[in-house]
NUROKE-243045 format. One line per 4 residues: number of its first residue (from 1); for each residue x negated, y, z of N, C-alpha, C, O. Coordinates in steps of 0.05 Angstrom, whole numbers, plus 5000, padded with zeros to 4 digits. Each point is the difference from the previous one (the first is absolute). Last residue first. Layout:
NUM) X,Y,Z,X,Y,Z,X,Y,Z,X,Y,Z ~ ...
END
This chain:
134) 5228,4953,4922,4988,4970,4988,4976,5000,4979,4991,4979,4991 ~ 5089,5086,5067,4970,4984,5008,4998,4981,4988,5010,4979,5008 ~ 5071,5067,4993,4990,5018,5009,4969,4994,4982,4990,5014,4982 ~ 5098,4951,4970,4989,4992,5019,4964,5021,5004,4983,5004,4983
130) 5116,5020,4977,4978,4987,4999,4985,4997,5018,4999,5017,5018 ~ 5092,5014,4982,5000,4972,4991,4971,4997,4993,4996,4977,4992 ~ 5029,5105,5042,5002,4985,5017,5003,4971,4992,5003,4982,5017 ~ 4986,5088,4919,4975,4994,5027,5004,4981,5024,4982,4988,5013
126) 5067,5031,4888,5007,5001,5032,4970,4995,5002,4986,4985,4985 ~ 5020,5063,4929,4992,4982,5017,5005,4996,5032,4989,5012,5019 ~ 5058,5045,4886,4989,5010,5026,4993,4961,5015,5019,4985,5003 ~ 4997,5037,4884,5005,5000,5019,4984,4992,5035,4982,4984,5004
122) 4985,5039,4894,5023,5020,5014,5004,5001,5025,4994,5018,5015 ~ 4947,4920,4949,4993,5020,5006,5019,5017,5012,5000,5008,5023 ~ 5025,4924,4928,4994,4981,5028,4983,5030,5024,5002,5002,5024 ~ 5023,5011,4876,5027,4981,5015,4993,4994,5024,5019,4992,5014
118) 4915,5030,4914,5008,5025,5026,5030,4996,5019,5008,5012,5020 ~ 4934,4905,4946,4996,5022,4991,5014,5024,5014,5000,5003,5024 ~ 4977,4894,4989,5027,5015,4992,5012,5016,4981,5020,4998,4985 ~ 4891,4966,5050,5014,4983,4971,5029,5010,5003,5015,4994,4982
114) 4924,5046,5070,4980,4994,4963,5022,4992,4990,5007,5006,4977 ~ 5015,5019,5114,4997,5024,4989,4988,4984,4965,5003,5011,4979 ~ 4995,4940,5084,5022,4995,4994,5008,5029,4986,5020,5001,4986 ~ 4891,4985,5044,4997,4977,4986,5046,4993,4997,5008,4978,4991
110) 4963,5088,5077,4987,5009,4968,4998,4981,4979,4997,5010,4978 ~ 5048,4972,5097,5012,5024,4993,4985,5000,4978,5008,4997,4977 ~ 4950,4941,5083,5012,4998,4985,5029,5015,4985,5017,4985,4990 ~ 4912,5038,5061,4987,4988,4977,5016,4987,4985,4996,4997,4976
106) 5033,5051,5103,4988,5016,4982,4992,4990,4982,5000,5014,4980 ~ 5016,4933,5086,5028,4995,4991,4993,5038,4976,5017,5006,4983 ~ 4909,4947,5069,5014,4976,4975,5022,5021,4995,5001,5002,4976 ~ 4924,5075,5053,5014,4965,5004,5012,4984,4985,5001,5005,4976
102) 4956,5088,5028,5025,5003,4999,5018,4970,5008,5024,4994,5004 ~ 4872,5029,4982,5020,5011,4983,5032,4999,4998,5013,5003,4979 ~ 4925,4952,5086,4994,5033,5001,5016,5013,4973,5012,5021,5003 ~ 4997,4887,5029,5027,5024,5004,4984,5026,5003,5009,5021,5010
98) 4947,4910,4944,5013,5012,4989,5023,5017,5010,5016,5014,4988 ~ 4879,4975,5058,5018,4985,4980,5025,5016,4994,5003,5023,5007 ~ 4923,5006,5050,5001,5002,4972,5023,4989,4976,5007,5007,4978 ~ 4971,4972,5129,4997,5032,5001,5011,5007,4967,5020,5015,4999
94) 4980,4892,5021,5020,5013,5021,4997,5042,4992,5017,5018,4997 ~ 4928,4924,4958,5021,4996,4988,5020,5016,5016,5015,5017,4992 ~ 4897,4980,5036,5002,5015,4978,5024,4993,4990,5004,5018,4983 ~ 4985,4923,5079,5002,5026,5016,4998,5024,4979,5013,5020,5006
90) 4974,4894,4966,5024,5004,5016,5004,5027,5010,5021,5012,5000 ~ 4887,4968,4964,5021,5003,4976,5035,4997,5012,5017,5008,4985 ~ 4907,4977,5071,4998,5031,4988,5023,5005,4982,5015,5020,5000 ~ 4977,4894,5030,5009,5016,5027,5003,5037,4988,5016,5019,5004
86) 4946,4899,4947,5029,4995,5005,5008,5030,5024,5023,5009,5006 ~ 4884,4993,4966,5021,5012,4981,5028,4991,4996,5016,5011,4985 ~ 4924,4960,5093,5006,5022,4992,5008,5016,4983,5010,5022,5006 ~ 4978,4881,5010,5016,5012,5019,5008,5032,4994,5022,5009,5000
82) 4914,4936,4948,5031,4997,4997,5016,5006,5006,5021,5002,4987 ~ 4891,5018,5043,5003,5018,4972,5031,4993,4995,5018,5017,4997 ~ 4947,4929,5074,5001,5027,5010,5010,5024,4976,5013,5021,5006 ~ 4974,4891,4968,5018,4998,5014,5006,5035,5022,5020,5012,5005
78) 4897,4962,4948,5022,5001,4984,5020,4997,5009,5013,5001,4979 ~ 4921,5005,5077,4998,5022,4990,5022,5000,4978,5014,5020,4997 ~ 4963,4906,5046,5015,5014,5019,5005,5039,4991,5014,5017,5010 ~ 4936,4907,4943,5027,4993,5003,5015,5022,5018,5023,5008,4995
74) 4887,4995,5001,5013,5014,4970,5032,4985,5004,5019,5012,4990 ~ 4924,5002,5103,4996,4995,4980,5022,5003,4969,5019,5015,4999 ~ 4956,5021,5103,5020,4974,4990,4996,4987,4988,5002,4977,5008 ~ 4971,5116,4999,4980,4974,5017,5014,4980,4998,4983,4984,4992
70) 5070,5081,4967,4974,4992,4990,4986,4980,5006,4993,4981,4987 ~ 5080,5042,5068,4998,4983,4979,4984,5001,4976,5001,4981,4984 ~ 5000,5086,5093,5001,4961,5011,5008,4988,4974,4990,4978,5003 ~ 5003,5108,4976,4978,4992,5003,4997,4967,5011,4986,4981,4994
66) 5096,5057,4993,4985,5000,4971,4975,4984,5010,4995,4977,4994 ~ 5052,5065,5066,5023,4967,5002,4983,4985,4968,5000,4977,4993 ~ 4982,5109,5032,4993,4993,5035,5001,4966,4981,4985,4981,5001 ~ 5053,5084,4953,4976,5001,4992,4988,4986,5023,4976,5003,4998
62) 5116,5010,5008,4991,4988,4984,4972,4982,4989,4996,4977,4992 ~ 5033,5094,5076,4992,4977,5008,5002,4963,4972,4994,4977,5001 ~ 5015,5122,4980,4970,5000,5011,4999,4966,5009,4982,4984,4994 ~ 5104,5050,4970,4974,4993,4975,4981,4999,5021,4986,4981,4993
58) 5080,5042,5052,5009,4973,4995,4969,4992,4983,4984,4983,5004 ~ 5023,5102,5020,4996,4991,5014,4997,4966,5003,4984,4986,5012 ~ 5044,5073,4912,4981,5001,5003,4980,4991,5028,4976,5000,4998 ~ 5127,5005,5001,4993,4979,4977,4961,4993,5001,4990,4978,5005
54) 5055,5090,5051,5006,4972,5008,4981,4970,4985,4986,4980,5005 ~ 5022,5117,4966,4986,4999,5024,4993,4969,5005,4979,4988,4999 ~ 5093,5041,4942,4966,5003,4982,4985,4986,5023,4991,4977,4997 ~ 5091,5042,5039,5002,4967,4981,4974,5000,4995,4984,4982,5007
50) 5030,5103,5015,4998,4981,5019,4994,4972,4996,4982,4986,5008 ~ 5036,5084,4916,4980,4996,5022,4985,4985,5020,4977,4993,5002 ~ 5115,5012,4963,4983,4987,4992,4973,5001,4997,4987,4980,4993 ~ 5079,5064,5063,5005,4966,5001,4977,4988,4971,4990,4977,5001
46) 5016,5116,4996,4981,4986,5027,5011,4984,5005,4984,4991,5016 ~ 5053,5034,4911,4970,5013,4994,4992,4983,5025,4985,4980,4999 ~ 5110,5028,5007,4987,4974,4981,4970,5007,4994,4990,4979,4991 ~ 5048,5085,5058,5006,4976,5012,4979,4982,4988,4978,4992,5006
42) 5039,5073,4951,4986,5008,5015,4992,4976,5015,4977,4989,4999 ~ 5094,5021,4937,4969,4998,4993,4979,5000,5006,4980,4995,4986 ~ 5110,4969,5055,4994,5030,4992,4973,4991,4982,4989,4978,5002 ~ 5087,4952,5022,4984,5013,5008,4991,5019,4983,5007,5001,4976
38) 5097,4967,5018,4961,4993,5000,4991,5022,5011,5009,5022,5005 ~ 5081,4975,5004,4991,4987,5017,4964,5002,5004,4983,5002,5018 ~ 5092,5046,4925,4998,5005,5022,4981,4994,5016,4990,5016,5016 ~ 5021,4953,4907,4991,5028,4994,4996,5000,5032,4978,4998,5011
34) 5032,4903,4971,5016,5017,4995,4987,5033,5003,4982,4997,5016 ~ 4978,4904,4994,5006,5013,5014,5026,5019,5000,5016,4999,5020 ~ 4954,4957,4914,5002,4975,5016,5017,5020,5024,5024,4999,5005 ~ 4951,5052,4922,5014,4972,4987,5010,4986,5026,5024,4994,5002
30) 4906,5059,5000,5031,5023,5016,5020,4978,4983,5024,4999,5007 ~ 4875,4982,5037,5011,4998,4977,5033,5012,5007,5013,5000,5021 ~ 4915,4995,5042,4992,5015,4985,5014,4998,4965,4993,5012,4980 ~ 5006,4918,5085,5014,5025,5020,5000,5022,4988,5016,5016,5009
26) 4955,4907,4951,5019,4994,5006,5014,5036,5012,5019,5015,4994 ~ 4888,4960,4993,5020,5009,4974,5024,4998,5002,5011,5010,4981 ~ 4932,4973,5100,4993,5028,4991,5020,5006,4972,5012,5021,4996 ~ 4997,4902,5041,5015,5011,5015,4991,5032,4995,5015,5020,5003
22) 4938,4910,4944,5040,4996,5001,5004,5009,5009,5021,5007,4989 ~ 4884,4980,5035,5002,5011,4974,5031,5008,4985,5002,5017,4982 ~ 4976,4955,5112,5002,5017,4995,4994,5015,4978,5000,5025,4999 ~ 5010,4880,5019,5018,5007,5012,4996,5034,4996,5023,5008,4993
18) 4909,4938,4969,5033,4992,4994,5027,5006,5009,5022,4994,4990 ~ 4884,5028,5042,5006,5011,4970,5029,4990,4988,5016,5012,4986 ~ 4952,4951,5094,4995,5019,5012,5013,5015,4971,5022,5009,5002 ~ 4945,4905,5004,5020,5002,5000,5016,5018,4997,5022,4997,4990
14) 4886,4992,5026,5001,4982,4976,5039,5007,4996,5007,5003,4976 ~ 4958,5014,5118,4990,5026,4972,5006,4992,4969,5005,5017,4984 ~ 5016,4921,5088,5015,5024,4998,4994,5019,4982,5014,5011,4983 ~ 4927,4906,5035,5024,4994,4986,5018,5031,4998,5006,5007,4977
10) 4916,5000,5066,4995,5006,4976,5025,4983,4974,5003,5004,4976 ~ 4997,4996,5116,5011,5029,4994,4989,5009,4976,5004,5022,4990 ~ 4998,4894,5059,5024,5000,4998,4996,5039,4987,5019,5015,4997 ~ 4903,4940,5008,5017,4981,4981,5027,5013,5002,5013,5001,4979
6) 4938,5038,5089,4981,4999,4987,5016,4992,4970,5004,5019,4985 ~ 5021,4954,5101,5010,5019,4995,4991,5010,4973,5019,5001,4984 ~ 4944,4920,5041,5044,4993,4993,4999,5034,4996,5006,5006,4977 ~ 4911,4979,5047,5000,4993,4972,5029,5000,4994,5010,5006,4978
2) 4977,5011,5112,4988,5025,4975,4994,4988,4968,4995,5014,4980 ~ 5029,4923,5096,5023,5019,4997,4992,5024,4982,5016,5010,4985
END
């Protein structure tokens, strides 16, 4: 049963970033949220902090999960390397990617802003016809 618990919490931690890398930008965005709603700067400083905490906690048992596969051998090491820049690079997307600049329906305003020209500028964007999250 300590190997099930053991497996079942280093499955969680692996998971753990996907759920609170979105809810820190999510809640902290006034797009999504509205002026009223987002979070403060403050807030958002120590929700992400915390996350920091979490995360760098997650990295130790990483390094736990590294060493058993050294001893493993080189297969188990490349597959451990596969694992990790699939995983680093998701979670750098979730934190970095493009709804940090505003998202699909911002990307595409500016790419209808090229070929219009100021015809498409002038006028006021429902918000409520683009889509929040994608």
């Amino acid at each position: 049963m300590d190997a099930a618990a053991q497996a079942l919490n280093v499955v969680q931690s692996i998971q753990l970033p996907f759920a609170l890398v979105p809810l820190i930008r999510l809640t902290a965005s006034q797009r999504v949220m509205g002026k009223a709603h987002a979070a403060s700067g403050v807030l958002v400083a120590a929700a992400t902090a915390a996350a920091a905490a979490v995360l760098a906690c997650n990295a130790g048992v990483a390094a736990q999960l590294w060493d058993a596969a050294v001893s493993s051998g080189p297969l188990a090491v490349t597959g451990a390397c596969l694992f990790a820049g699939a995983y680093f690079g998701l979670v750098g997307y979730l934190a970095f990617g493009p709804a940090a600049n505003g998202g699909v329906g911002a990307a595409r305003e500016r790419r209808g802003r090229g070929r219009r020209g100021s015809r498409r500028s002038s006028r006021s964007v429902n918000a409520a016809a683009e889509p929040l999250l994608l």
